[in-house]
The first five atom37 places (N, CA, C, CB, O) and aatype in JSON, in Angstrom:
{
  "aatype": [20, 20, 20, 20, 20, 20, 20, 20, 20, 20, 20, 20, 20, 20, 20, 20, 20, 20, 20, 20, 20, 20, 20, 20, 20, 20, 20, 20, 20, 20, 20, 20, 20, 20, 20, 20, 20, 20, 20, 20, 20, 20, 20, 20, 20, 20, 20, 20, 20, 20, 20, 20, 20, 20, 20, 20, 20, 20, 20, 20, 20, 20, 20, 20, 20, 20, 20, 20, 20, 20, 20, 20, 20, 20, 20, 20, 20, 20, 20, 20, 20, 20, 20, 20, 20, 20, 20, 20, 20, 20, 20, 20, 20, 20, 20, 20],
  "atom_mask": [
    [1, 1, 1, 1, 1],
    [1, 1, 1, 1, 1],
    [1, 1, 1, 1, 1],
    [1, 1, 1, 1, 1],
    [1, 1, 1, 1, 1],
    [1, 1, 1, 1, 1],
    [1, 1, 1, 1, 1],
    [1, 1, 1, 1, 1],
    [1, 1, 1, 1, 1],
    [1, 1, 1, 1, 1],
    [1, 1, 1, 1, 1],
    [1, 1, 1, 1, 1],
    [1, 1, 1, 1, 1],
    [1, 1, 1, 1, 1],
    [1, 1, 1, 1, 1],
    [1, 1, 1, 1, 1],
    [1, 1, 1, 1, 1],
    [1, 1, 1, 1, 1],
    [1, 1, 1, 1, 1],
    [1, 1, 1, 1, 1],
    [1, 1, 1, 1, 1],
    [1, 1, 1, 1, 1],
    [1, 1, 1, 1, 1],
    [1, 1, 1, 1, 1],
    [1, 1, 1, 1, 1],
    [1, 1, 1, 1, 1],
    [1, 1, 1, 1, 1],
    [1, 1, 1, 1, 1],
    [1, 1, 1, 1, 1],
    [1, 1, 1, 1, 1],
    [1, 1, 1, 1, 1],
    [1, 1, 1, 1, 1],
    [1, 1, 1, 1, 1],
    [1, 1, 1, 1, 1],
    [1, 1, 1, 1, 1],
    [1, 1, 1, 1, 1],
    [1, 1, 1, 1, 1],
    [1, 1, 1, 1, 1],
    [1, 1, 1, 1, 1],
    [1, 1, 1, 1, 1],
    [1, 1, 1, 1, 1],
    [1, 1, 1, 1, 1],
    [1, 1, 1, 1, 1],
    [1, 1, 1, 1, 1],
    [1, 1, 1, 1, 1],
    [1, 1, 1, 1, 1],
    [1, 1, 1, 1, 1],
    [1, 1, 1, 1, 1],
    [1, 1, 1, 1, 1],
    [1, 1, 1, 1, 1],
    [1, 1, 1, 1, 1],
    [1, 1, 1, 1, 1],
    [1, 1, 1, 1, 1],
    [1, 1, 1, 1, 1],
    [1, 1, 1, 1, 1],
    [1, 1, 1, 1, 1],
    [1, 1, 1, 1, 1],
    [1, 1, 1, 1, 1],
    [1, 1, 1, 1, 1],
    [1, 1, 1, 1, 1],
    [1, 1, 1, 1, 1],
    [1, 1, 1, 1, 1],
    [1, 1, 1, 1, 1],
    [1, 1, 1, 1, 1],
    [1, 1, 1, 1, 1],
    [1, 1, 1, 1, 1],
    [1, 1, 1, 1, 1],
    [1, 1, 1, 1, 1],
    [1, 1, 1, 1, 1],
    [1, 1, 1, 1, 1],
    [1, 1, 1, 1, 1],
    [1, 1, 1, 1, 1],
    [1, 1, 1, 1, 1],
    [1, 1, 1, 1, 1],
    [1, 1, 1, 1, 1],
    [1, 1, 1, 1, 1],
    [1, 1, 1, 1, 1],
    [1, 1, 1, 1, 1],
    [1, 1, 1, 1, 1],
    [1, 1, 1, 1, 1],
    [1, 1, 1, 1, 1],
    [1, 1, 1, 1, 1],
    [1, 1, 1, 1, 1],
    [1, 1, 1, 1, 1],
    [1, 1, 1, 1, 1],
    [1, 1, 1, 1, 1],
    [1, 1, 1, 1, 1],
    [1, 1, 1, 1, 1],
    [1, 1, 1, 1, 1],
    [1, 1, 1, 1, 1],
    [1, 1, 1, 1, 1],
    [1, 1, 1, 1, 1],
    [1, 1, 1, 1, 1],
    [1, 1, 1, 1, 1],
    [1, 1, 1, 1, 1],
    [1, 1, 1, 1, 1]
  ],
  "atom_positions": [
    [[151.33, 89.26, 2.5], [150.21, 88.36, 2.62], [150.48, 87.06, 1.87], [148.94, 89.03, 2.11], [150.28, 85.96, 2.39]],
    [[150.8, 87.18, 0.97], [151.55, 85.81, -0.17], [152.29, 85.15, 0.59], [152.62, 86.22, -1.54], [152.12, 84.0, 0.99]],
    [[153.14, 85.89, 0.82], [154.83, 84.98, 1.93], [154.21, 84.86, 2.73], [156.47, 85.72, 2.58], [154.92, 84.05, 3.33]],
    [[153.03, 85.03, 3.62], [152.29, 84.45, 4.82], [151.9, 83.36, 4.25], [151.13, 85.22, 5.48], [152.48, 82.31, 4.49]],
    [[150.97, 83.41, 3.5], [150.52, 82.18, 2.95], [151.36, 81.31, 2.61], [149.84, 82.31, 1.98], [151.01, 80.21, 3.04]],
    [[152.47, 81.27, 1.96], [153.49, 80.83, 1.56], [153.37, 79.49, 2.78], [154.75, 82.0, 1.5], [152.81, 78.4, 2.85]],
    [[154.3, 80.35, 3.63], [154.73, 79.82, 4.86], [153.75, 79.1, 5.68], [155.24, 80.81, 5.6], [154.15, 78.21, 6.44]],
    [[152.44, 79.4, 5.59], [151.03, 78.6, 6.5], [150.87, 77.41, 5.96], [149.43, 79.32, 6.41], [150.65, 76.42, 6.66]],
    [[150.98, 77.36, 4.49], [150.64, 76.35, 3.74], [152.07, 75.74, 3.9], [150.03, 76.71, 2.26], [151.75, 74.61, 3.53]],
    [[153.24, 75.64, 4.14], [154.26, 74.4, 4.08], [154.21, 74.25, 5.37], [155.81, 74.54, 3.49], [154.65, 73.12, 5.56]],
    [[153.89, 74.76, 6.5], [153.24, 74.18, 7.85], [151.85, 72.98, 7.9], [152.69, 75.57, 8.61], [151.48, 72.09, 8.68]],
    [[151.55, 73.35, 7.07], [150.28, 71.87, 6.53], [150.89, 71.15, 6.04], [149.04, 71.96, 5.44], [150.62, 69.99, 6.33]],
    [[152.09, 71.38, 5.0], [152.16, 70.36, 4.28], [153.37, 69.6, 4.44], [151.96, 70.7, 3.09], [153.81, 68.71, 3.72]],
    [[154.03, 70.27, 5.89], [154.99, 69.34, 6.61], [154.15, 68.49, 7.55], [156.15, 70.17, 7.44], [154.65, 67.41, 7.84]],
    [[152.97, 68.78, 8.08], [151.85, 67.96, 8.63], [151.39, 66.44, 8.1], [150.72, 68.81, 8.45], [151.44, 65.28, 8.51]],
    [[150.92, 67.18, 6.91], [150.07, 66.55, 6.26], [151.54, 65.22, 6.01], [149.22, 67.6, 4.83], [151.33, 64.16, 6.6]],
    [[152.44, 65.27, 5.46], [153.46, 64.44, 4.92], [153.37, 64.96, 3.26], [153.12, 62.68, 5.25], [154.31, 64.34, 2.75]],
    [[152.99, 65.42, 2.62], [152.86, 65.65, 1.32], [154.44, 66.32, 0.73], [151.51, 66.66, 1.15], [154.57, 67.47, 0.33]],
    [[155.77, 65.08, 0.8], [156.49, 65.33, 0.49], [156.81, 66.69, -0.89], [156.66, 64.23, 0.54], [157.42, 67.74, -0.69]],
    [[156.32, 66.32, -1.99], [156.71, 66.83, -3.04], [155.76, 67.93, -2.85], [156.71, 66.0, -4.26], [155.88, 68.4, -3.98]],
    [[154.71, 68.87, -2.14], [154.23, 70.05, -1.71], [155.18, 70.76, -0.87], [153.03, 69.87, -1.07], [155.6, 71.9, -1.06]],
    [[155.49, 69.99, 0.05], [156.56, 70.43, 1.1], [158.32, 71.12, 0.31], [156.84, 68.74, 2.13], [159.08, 71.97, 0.77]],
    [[158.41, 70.42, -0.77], [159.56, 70.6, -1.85], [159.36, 71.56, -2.26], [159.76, 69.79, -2.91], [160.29, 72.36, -2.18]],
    [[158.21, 71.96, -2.82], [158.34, 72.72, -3.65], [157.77, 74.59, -3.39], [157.7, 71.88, -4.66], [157.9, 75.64, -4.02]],
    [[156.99, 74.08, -1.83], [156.74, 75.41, -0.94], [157.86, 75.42, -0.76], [155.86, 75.56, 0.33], [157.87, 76.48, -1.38]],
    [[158.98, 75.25, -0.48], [160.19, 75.14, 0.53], [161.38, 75.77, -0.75], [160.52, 73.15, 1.27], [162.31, 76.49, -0.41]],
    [[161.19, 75.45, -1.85], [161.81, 76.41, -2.48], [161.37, 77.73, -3.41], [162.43, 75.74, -3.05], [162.19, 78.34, -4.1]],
    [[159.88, 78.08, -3.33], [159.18, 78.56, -3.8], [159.66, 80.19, -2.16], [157.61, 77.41, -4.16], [159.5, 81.39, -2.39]],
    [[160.01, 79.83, -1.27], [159.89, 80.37, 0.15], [161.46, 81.14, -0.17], [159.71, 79.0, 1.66], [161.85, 82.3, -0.02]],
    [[162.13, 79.83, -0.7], [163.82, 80.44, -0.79], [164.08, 81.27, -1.92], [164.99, 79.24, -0.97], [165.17, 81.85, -1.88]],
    [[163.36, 81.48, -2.93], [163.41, 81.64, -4.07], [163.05, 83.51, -3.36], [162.34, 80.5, -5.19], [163.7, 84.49, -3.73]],
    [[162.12, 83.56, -2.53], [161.38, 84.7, -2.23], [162.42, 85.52, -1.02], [159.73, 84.21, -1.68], [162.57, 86.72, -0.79]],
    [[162.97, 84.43, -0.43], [164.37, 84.83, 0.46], [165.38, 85.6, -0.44], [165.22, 83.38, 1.06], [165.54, 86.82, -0.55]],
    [[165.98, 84.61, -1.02], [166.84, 85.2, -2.3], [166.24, 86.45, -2.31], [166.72, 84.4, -3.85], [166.45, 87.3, -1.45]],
    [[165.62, 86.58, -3.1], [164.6, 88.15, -3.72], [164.93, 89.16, -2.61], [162.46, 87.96, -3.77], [165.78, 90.0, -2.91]],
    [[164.39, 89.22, -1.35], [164.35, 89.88, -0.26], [166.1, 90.28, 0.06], [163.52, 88.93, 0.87], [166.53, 91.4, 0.34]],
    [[166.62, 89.44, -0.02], [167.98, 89.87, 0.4], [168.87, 90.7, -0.22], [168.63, 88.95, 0.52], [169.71, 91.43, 0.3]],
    [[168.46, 90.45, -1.91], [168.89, 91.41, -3.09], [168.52, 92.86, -2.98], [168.28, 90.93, -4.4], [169.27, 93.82, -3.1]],
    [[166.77, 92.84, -2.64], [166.95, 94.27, -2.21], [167.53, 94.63, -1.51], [166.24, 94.83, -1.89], [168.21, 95.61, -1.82]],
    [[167.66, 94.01, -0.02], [168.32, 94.34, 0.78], [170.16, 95.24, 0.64], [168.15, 93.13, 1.3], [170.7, 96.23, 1.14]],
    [[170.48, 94.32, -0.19], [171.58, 94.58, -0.81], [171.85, 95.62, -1.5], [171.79, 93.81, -1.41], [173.02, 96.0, -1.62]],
    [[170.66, 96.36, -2.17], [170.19, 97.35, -2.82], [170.23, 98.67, -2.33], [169.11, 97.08, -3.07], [170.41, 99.8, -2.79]],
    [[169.96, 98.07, -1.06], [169.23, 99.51, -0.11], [168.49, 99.94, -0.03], [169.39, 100.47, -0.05], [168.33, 101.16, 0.06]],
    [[167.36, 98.68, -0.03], [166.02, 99.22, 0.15], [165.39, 98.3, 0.76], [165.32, 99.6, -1.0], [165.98, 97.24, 0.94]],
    [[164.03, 98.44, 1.26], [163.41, 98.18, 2.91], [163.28, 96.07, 2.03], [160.96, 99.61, 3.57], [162.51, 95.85, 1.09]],
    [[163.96, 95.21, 2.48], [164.21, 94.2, 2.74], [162.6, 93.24, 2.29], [164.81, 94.32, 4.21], [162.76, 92.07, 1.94]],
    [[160.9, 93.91, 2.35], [159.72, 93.01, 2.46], [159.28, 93.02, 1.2], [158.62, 93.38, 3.44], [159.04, 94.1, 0.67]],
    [[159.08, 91.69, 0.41], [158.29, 91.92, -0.53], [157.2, 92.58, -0.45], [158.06, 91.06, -0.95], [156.69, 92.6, 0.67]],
    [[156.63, 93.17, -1.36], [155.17, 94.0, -1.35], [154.78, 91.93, -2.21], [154.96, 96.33, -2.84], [155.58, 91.0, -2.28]],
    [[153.51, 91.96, -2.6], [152.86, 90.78, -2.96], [152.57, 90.78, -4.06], [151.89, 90.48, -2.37], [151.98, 89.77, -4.45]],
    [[152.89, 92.0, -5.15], [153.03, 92.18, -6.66], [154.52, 91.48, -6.55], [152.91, 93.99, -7.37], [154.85, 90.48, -7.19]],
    [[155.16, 92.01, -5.85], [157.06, 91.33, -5.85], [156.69, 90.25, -5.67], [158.4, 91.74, -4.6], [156.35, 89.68, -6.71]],
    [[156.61, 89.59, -4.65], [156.21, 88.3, -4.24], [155.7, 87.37, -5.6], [155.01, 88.49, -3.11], [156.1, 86.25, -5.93]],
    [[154.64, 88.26, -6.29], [154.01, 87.23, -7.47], [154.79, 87.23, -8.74], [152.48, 87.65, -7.92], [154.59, 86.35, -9.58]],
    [[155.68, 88.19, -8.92], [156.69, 88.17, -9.93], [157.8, 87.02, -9.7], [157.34, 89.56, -9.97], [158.53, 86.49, -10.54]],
    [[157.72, 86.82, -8.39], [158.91, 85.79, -8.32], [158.09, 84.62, -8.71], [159.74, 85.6, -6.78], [158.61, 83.91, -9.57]],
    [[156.63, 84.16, -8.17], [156.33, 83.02, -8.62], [156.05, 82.94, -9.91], [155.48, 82.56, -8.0], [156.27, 81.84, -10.42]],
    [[155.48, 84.05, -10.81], [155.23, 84.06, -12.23], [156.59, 83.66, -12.27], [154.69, 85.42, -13.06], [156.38, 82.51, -11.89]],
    [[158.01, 83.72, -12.46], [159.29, 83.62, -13.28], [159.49, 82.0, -12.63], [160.73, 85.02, -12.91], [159.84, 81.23, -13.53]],
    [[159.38, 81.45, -11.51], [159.53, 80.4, -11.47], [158.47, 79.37, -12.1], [159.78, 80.33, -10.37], [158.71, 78.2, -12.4]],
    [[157.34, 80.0, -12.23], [156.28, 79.06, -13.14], [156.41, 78.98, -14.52], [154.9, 79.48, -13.02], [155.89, 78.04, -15.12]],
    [[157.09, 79.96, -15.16], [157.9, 80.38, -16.38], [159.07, 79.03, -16.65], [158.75, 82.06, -16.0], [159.37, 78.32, -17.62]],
    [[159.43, 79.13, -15.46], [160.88, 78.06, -15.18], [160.17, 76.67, -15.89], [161.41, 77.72, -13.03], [160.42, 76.2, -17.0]],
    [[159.23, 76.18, -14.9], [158.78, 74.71, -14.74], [158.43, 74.67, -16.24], [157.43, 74.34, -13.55], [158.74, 73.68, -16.9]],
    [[157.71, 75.82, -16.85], [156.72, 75.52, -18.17], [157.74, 75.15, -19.7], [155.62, 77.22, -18.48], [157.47, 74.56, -20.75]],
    [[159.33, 76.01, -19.04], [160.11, 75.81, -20.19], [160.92, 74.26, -19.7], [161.22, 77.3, -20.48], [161.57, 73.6, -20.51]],
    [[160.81, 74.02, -18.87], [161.69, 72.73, -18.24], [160.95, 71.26, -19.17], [161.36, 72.6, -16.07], [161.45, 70.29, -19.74]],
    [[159.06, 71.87, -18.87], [158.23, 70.44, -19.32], [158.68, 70.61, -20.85], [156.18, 70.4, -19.04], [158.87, 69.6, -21.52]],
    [[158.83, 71.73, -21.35], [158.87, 71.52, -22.87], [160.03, 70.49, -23.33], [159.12, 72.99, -23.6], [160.03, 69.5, -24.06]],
    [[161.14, 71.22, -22.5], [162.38, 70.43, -23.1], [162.07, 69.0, -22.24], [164.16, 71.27, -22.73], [162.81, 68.15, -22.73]],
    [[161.57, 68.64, -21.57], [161.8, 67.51, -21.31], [160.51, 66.35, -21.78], [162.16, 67.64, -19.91], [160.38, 65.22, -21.31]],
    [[159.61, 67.03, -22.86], [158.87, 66.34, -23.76], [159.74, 66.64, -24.56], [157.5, 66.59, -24.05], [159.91, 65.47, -24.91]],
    [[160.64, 67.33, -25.32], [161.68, 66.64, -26.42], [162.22, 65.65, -26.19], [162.7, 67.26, -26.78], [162.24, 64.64, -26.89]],
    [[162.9, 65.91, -24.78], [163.68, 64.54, -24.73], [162.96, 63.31, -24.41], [164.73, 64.58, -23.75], [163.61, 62.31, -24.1]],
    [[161.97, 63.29, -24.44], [161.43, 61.81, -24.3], [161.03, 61.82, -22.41], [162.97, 60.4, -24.9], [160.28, 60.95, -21.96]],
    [[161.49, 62.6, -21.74], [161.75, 62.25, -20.19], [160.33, 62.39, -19.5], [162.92, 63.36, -19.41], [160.27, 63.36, -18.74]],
    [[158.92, 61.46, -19.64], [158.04, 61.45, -19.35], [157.78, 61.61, -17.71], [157.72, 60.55, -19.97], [156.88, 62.26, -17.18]],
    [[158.75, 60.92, -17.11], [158.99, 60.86, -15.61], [159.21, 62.2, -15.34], [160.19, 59.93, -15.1], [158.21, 62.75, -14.89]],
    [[160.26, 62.98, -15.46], [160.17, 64.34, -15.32], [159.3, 65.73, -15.53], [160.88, 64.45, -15.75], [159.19, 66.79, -14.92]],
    [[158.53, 64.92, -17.17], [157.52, 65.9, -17.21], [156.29, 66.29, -16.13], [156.99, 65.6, -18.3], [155.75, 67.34, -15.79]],
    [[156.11, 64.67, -15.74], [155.11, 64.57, -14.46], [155.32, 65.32, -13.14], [155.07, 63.19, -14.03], [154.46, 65.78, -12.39]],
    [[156.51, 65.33, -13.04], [157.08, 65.93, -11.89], [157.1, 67.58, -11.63], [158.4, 65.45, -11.91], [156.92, 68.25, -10.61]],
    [[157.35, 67.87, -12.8], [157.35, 69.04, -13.43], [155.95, 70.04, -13.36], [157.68, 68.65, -14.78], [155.72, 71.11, -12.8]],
    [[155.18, 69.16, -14.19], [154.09, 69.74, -13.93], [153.09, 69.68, -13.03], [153.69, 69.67, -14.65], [152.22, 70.55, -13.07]],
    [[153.03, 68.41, -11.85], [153.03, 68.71, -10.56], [153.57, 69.85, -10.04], [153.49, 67.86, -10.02], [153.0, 69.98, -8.95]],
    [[154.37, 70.79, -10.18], [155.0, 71.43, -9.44], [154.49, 72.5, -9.69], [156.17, 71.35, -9.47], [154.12, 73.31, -8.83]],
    [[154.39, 72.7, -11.35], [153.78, 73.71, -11.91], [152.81, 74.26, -11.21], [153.36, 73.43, -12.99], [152.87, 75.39, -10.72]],
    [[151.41, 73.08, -11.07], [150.54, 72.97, -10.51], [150.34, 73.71, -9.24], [150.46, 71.92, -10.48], [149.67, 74.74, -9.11]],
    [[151.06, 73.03, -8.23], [151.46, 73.86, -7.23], [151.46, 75.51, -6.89], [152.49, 73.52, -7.23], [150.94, 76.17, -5.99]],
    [[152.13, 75.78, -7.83], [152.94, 77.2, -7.95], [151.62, 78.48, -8.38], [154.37, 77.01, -9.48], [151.34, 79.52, -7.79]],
    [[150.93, 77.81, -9.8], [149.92, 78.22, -9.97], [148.79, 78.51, -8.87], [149.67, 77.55, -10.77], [148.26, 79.61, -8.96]],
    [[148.52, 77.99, -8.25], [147.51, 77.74, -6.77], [147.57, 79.22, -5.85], [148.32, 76.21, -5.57], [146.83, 79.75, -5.03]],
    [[148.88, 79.57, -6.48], [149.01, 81.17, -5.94], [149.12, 82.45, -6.53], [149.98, 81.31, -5.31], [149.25, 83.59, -6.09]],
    [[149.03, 81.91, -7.69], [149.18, 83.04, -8.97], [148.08, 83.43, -9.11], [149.66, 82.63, -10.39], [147.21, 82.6, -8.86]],
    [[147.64, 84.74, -9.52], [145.66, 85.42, -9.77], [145.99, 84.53, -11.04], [144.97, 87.8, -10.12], [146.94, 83.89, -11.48]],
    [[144.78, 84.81, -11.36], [144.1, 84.15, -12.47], [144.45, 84.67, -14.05], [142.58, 84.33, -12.18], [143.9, 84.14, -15.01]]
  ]
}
């Protein structure tokens, strides 16, 4: 149901033009590919269940949150923005 959603929502948001939504569904999708194929690899049935599914986005929202830190050390304000746009994003699918 997640990876449905996933996928409905970067169909809007290749619509819509909302470049940096479209970015970041689009690797938020591959990230969940990856995942799927590993089991696969495993030997076991290939579909995320949507607890799997949300573990991958919890660890990539994990990603963005340690990325903004270091990049408020370094001064890189432009990136932090970007960053946490993305964050943003990612969250939108995470429970609460």
């Amino acid at each position: 149901m997640l990876v449905q959603r996933l996928k409905e929502d970067l169909k809007f948001s290749l619509k819509s033009g909302n470049k940096n939504r479209t970015g970041v569904l689009r690797y938020l999708l591959s990230e969940v590919y990856n995942e799927e194929k590993a089991k696969q690899a495993a030997g076991r049935e290939p579909v995320l269940s949507d607890d799997e599914a949300t573990r991958v986005l919890q660890k990539e929202s994990k990603k963005r949150k340690d990325a903004i830190e270091l990049f408020e050390q370094g001064g890189r304000a432009d990136l932090v923005a970007k960053e946490d746009e993305a964050l943003k994003f990612i969250e939108e699918y995470l429970p609460r």
